[in-house]
N, C-alpha and C positions, 0 to 999 in steps of 0.2 A: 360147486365146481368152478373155479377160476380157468378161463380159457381171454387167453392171446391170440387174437387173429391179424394178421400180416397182410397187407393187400397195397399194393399200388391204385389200384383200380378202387374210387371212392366218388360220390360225388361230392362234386365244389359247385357255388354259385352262376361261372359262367359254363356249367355244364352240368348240370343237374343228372342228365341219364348215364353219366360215370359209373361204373359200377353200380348201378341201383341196386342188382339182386346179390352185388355182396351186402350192403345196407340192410338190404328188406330182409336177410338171412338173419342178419346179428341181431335186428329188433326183435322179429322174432325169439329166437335163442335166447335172450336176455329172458325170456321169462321164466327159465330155467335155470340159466346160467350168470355167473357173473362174467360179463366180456370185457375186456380191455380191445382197441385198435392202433394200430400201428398204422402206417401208411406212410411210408418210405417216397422221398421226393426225387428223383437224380437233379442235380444241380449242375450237371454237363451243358453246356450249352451245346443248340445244336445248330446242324446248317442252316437251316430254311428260319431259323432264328438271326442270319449272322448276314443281313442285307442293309443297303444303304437305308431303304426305308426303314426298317427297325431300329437303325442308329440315330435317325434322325426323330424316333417315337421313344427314346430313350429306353429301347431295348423291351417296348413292352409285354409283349408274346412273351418272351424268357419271362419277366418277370411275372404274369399272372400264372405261368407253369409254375415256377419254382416257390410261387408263393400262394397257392390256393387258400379260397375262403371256403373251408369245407364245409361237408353236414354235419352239424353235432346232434347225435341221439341223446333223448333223457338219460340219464341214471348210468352214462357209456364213458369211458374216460378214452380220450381219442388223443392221439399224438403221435407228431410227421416227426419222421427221422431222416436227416437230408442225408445224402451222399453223392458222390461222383464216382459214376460208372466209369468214364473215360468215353473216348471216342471210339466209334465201330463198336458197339456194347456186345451184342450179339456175337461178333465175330469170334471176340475176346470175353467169353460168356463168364469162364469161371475164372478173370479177373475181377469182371464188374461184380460177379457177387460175390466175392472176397472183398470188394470193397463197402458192402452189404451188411454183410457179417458181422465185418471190422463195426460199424455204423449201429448195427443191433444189437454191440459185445455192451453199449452203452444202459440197457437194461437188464434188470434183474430174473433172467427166466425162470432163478428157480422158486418164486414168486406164483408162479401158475402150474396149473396140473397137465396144464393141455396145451399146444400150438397150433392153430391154423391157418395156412399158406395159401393164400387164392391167387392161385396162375404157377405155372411150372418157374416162369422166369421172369422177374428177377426174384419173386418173393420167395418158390418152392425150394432154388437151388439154393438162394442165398441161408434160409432157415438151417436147410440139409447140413451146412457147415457152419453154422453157429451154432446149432444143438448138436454137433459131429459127436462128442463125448459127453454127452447128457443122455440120462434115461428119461429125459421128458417125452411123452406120447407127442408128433408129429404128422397131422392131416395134410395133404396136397390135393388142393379141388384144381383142378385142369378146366379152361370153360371153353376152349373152341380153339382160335387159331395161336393159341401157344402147344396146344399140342398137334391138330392135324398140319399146322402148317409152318411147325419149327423150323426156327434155325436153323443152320448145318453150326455152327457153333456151340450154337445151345444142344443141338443134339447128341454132339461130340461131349459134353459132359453131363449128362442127364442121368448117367449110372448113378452117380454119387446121388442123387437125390432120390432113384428107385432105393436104393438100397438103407437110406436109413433112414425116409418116410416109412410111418409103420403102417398105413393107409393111406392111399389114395382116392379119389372121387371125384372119377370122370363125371361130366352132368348128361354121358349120355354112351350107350352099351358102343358106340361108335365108337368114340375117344378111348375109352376102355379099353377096345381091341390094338388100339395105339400105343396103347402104354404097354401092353405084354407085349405087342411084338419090336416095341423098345429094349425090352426086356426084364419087365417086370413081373415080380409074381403074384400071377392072378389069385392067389387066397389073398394079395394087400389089396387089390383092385375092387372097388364097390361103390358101383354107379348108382348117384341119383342126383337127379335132378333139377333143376332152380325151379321154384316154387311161384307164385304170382300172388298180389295183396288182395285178398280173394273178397276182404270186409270193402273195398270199392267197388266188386262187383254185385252187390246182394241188392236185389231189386232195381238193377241198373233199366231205365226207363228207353223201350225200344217202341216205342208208341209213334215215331217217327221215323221208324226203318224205310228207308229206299229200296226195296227189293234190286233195283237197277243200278245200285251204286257199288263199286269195287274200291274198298281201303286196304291201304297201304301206308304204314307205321313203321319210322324205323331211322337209321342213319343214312342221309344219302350220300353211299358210296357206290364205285362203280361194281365191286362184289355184289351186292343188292340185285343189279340189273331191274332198276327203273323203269329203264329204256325200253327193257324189252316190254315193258306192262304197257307204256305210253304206245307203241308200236302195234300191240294188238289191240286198241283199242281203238286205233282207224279201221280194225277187220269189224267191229262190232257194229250192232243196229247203234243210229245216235242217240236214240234215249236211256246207252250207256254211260256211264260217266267215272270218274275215276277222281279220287280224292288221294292226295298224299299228304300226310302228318311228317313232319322230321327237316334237318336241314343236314348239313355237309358240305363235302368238296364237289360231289359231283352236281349240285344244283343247278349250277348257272348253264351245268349242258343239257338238263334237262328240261331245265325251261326253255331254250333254245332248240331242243327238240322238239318239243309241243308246240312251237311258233313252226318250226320249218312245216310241219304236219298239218297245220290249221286245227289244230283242236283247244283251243284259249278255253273255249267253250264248253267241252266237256274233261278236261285237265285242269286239277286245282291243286294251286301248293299251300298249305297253310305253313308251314315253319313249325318251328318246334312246341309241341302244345304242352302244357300244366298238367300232374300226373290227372289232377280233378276231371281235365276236358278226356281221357280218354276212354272211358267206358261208353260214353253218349257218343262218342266220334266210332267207335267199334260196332256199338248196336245199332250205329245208324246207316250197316251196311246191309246189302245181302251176301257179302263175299269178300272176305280179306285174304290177300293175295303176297303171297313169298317165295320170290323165284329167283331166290341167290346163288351163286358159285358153289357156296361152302355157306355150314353154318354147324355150332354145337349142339345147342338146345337152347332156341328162340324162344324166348318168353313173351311174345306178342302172341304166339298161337293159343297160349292159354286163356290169354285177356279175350282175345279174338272170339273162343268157347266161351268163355263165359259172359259173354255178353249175346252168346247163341246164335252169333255168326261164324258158318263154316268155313274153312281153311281151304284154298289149294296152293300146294307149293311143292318145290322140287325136289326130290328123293335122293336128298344129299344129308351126311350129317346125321344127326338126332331127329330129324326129322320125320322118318319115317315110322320111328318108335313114337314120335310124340300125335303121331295121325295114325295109329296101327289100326284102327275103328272106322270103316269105310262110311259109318253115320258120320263122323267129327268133316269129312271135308276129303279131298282128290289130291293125292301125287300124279305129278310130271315129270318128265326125264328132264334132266338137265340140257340136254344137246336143244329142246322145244323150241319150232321156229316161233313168230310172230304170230303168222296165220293160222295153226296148228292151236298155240295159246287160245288167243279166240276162240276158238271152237271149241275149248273143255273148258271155259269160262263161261260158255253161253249155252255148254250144259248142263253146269252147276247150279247158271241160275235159273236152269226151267224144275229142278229140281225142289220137289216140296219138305224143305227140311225140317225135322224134329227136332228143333228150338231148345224145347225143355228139357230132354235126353243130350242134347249137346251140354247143356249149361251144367244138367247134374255132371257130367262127367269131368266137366274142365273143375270142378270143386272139389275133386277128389285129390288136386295139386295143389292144392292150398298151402302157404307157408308154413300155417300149423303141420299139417300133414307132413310135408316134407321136412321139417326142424324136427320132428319125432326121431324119423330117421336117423337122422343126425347127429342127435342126441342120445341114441341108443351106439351109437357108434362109439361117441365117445367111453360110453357106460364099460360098453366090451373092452376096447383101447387100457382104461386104466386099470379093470379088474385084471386083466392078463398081466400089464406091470407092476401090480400089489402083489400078484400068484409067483412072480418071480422073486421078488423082494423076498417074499418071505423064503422063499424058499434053501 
């Protein structure tokens, strides 16, 4: 089976956790599949790009966006198709992916049996009208804020992509619910979701767990809410401590929150770690902690289990499906003051957890496991377009 997979979302060199669980999807998949990748660049320049100091750095930012050193997989034939969205992309949703299309009309789709679109926008829409009059089978995996937190642009043409995706795949029954009352029909809709590299967790070494240590792994944005972990971790006894892995935009106020606080001391930022360091940085908690706005389906809570540290985090999103198992870890409400936080953190960790029963179960999401799925999708997908054919 020849499949085409579309994604903006990839990693390159100075960002490595780009898209990783489209990456770690396709590796997988290749063992079944032969994949091609696409990976559409926009070449729009944009505002935050268009400053005296970038002129004077010769436009650098543009230039590492529009020109990524990506990942190349073994045995994967990878190749960026540039295009311009135009300015206000979003606004002007189903210009930019007509300008997409136009840009994807440059390869051979009828070369492959299958298409798969990772993100509603720009890759799902733009696909939707480039395959507009082909009988080629068309996936849309949805992974979080392209769908709960669309556009009004993008949502103003989203029909055109419910309607000639023959499947979509929310990575979580949340988004799902999003897409039908977009208006989708729920017999296309078939949630599953992202999987985690399960072969770095198999005898991930917790021989040094900190019972008293709270991690946090992730992008520091202010969606995340950081803040609020650092904040309840002055309600805590001080032989609490709190490690954070990641960097972003919101770093510099969180460091500066930790300094307003006095807690240098038990607040640590490591930056962004090597996928190597993060099993040993996982198990070496008693408690990893995610108390974002919004989220799809976090694939840090799986690493989290499978390194047989339990979760608590806030009952937003996928989330609650991915903790349904009151063994794996504790939901919070989102509204959760500081001090309140505290207080179901420092029940968590009087709690004597079952290690091993966590870990079996975060393996039951293994990439394998979930690319079956997948790939049984696809199996259904093409046999219904042979049954027509022939027909």
């Amino acid at each position: 089976m020849k499949v085409l997979v579309v994604s903006h979302l990839w990693p390159r060199s100075d960002w490595p956790h780009l898209g990783v669980f489209v990456a770690e999807q396709v590796e997988s998949l290749r063992k079944t599949c032969n994949i091609s990748i696409i990976v559409p660049v926009d070449f729009t320049i944009r505002r935050n790009e268009l400053t005296l100091r970038q002129l004077f750095s010769g436009f650098i930012n543009y230039h590492r966006r529009s020109h990524p050193d990506l990942l190349h997989l073994p045995d994967v034939d990878l190749k960026i198709v540039p295009f311009r969205a135009g300015l206000l992309r979003e606004t002007f949703a189903r210009s930019a992916a007509r300008r997409l299309a136009r840009a994807l009309g440059q390869i051979n789709a009828d070369q492959f049996d299958l298409v798969h679109a990772h993100t509603v926008f720009p890759d799902g829409l733009a696909c939707a009208l480039w395959l507009e009059n082909r009988p080629i089978p068309l996936v849309v995996t949805g992974h979080g804020s392209d769908v709960h937190s669309i556009a009004g642009g993008v949502k103003n043409e989203v029909a055109v992509l419910l309607k000639r995706a023959n499947a979509l795949v929310p990575v979580s029954r949340f988004l799902g619910d999003y897409l039908v009352e977009f208006g989708a029909d729920p017999a296309k809709v078939h949630p599953i979701p992202n999987g985690f590299p399960a072969e770095q967790f198999i005898g991930v070494d917790d021989t040094r767990r900190n019972v008293k240590k709270i991690a946090f792994l992730g992008r520091l944005d202010p969606i995340k809410r950081v803040d609020l972990l650092i904040q309840a971790i002055s309600h805590l006894p001080k032989d609490v401590i709190l490690e954070i892995a990641g960097d972003g935009p919101a770093r510099k106020q969180y460091e500066a929150l930790t300094d307003k606080l006095g807690l240098r001391g038990r607040v640590h930022f490591y930056g962004m770690l090597s996928r190597g360091k993060v099993p040993g940085f996982l198990a070496g908690a008693g408690l990893m902690c995610l108390v974002s706005l919004q989220e799809g389906w976090p694939t840090v809570i799986y690493e989290a289990l499978a390194s047989g540290t339990p979760v608590l985090a806030t009952s937003v999103g996928g989330i609650p499906e991915a903790l349904s198992d009151p063994g794996l870890g504790r939901l919070v409400p989102v509204d959760i003051a500081p001090k309140a936080l505290a207080e179901e953190i420092e029940s968590c960790l009087e709690v004597d957890w079952d290690r091993s029963q966590i870990r079996e179960h975060a393996f039951k999401h293994s990439w394998d496991e979930v690319t079956a799925r997948v790939k049984a999708l696809y199996d259904n997908l093409l046999e219904a377009r042979n049954r027509l054919t022939n027909e």
